[in-house]
C-alpha positions in Angstrom: 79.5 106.9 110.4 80.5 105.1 107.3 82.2 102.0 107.5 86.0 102.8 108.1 86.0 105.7 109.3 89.4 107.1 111.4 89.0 110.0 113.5 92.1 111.2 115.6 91.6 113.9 118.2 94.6 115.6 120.5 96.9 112.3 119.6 100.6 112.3 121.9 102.3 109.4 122.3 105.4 109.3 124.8 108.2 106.8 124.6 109.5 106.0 128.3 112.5 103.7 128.4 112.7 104.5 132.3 115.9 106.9 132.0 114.3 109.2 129.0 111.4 110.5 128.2 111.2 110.9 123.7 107.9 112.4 122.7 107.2 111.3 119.3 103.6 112.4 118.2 101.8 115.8 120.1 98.5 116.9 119.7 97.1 115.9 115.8 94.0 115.8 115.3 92.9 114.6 111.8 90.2 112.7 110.2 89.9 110.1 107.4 86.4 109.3 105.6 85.6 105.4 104.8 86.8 104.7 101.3 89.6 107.4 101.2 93.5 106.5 100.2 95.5 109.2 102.6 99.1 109.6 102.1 101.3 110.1 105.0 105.1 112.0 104.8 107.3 113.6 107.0 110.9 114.0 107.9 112.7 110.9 109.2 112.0 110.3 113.1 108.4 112.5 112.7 106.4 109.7 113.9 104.8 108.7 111.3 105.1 104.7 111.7 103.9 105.7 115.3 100.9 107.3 114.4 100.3 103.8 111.7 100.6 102.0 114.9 98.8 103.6 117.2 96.1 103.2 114.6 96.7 99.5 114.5 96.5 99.3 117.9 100.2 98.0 118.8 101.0 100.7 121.1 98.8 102.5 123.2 98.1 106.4 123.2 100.0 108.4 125.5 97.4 111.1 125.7 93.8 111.7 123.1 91.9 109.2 121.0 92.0 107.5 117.9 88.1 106.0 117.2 87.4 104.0 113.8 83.3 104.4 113.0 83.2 106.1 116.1 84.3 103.3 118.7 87.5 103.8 120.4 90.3 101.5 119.6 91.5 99.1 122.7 94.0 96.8 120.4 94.5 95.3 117.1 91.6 93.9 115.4 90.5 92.2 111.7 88.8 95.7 111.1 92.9 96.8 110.4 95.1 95.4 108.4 98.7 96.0 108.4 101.6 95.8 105.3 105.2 96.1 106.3 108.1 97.5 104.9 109.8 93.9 105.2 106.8 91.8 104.4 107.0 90.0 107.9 106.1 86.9 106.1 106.3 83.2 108.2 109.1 81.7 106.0 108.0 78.2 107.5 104.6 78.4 105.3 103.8 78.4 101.7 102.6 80.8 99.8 99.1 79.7 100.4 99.5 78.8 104.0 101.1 82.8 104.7 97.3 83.9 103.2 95.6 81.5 105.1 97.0 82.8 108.2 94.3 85.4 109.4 91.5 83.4 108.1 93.0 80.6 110.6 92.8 82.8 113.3 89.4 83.7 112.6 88.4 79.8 112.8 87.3 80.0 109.4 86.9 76.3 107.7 89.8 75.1 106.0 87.7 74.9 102.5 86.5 78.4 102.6 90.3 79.7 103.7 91.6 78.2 100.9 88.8 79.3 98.3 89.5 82.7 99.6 93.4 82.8 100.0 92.7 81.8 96.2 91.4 85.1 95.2 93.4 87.3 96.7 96.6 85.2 95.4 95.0 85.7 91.9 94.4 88.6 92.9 98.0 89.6 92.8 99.0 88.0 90.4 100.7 85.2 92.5 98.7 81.8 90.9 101.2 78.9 90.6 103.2 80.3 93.4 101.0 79.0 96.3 103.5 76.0 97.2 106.8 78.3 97.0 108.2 79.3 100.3 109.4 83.2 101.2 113.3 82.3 100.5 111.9 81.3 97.0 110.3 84.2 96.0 111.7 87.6 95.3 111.1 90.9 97.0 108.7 92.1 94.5 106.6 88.6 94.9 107.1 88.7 99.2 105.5 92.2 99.1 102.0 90.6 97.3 101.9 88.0 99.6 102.3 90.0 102.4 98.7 92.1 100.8 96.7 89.2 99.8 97.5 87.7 103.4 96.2 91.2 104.3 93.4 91.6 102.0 92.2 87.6 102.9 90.7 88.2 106.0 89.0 91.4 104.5 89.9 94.8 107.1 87.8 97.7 106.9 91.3 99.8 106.9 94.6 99.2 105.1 97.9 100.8 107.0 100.5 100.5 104.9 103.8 101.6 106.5 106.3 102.1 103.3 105.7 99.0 101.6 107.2 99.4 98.3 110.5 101.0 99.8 112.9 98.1 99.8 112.0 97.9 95.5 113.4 99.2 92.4 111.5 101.5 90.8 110.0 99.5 88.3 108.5 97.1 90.4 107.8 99.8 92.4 105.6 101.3 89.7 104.1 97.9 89.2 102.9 97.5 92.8 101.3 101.2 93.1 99.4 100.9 90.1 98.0 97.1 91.4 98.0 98.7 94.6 95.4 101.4 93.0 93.6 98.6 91.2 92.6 97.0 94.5 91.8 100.1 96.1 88.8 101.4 93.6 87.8 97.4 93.2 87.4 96.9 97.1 86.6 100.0 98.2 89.4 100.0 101.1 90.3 103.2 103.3 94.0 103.5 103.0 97.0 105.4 104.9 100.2 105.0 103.6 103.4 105.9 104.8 105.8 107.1 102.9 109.2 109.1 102.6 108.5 109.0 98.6 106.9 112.6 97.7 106.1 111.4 94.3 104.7 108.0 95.8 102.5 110.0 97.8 101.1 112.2 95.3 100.5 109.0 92.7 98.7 107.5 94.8 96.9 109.6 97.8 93.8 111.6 97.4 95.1 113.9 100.4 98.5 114.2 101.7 99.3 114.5 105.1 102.7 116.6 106.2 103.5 116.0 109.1 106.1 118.3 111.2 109.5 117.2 112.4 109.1 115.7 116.4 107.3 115.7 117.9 105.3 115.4 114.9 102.0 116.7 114.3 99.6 117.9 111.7 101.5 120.8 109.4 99.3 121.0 107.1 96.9 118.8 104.6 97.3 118.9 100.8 93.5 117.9 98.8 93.8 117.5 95.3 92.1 115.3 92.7 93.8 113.6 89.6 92.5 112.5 86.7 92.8 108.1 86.9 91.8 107.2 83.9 95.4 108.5 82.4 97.8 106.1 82.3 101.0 106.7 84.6 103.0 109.0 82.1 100.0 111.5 81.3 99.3 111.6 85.4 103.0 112.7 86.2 103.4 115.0 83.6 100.3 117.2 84.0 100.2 120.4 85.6 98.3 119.5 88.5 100.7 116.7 89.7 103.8 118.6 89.5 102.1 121.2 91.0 101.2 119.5 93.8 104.1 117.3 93.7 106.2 120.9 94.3 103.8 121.9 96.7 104.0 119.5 98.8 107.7 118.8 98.4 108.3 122.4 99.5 106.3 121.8 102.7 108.1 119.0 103.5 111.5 120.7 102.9 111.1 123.1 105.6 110.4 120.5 108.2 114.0 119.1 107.3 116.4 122.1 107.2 118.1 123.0 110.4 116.5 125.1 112.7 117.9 128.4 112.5 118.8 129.2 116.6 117.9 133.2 117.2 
């Protein structure tokens, strides 16, 4: 197997509080190759941050097996990488000391965190920011932190679990098409999890529906744009608003009411 590889067979995952039983996730099975960027949508209580993760290793499988290049996961590791919703940034460290973070962990020297904490704040676009503290910075600005502190300690596999949600939608724009930069420049496999159709569709090379809950696999949509438009050209073609509708349309008809016989 190629490095990054996800495989998911038979996946359920149980939530037991002691007085109920929720099951969130039943049998999906799906596979993602090294180097691919995978979209994930649903309707709202799917599981869909479950299945991120179960991937991550933060909670355990209820039942089946997640494997990444063919070895079972037993708990987090550096070979995942995970980017929040609300950054989850230490507001007690800089800039540079929030990127450093992982490579601490790691024991790596102090001169080679910082030489590489450097490159992934250039990265995005953060240089003369590396003394500023979380309250200092705005959303936009907390959301590239919290990737180069990602991206730092260098993960096989990015899980992304809506990251750009809490922005407008031009910064929002801004960050996907970075977000795509880093992707073809590093050669990262990629889920993302999104309630964004659109999102999805931008930036995924196969979307993922998944079913209302207990969520599983409803179907996947494959397509293939053409990235060397610019954003305009790539959402007005044919082929994105056909797949856009497509997969819009599947979604829909996890989130209307069941009709009762």
């Amino acid at each position: 197997m190629s490095d990054g590889d996800i495989s998911i067979s038979n996946l359920e995952k149980v939530y037991d509080d002691g007085a109920e039983k929720t099951k969130a996730i039943e049998d999906l099975s799906f596979d993602i190759d090294s180097g691919e960027f995978v979209g994930v949508v649903g309707p709202s209580g799917c599981g869909k941050s479950s299945l991120l993760y179960l991937i991550a290793g933060f909670l355990e499988t209820t039942d089946g097996t997640i494997s990444v290049d063919g070895e079972p996961i037993d708990g987090p590791g550096t070979d995942r990488g995970v980017v929040f919703q609300d950054y989850a940034l230490f507001p007690w460290r800089t800039v540079m000391e929030n990127v450093t973070y992982g490579l601490e962990e790691q024991g790596v020297s102090k001169e080679e965190r910082r030489s590489t904490a450097q490159r992934y704040i250039d990265m995005m676009d953060l240089g003369g920011f590396e003394d500023r503290y979380p309250k200092e910075l705005s959303g936009g600005m907390k959301q590239r932190v919290a990737i180069a502190r990602t991206l730092a300690y260098d993960p096989k596999i990015l899980l992304m679990d809506e990251p750009f949600g809490a922005l407008d939608q031009p910064l929002r724009e801004s960050l996907q098409d970075q977000l795509l930069d880093i992707w073809r420049d590093l050669e990262k496999t990629v889920v993302f999890i999104t309630h964004d159709v659109e999102e999805a569709v931008y930036l995924s090379e196969r979307v993922m529906i998944m079913t209302r809950r207990p969520g599983t696999k409803k179907t996947v949509v494959p397509f293939d744009l053409d990235r060397s438009l610019d954003r305009e050209e790539i959402i007005t073609s044919d082929k994105f608003v056909t797949t856009k509708n497509s997969v819009w349309k599947s979604l829909r008809e996890e989130t209307q009411p069941e009709v009762q016989p």
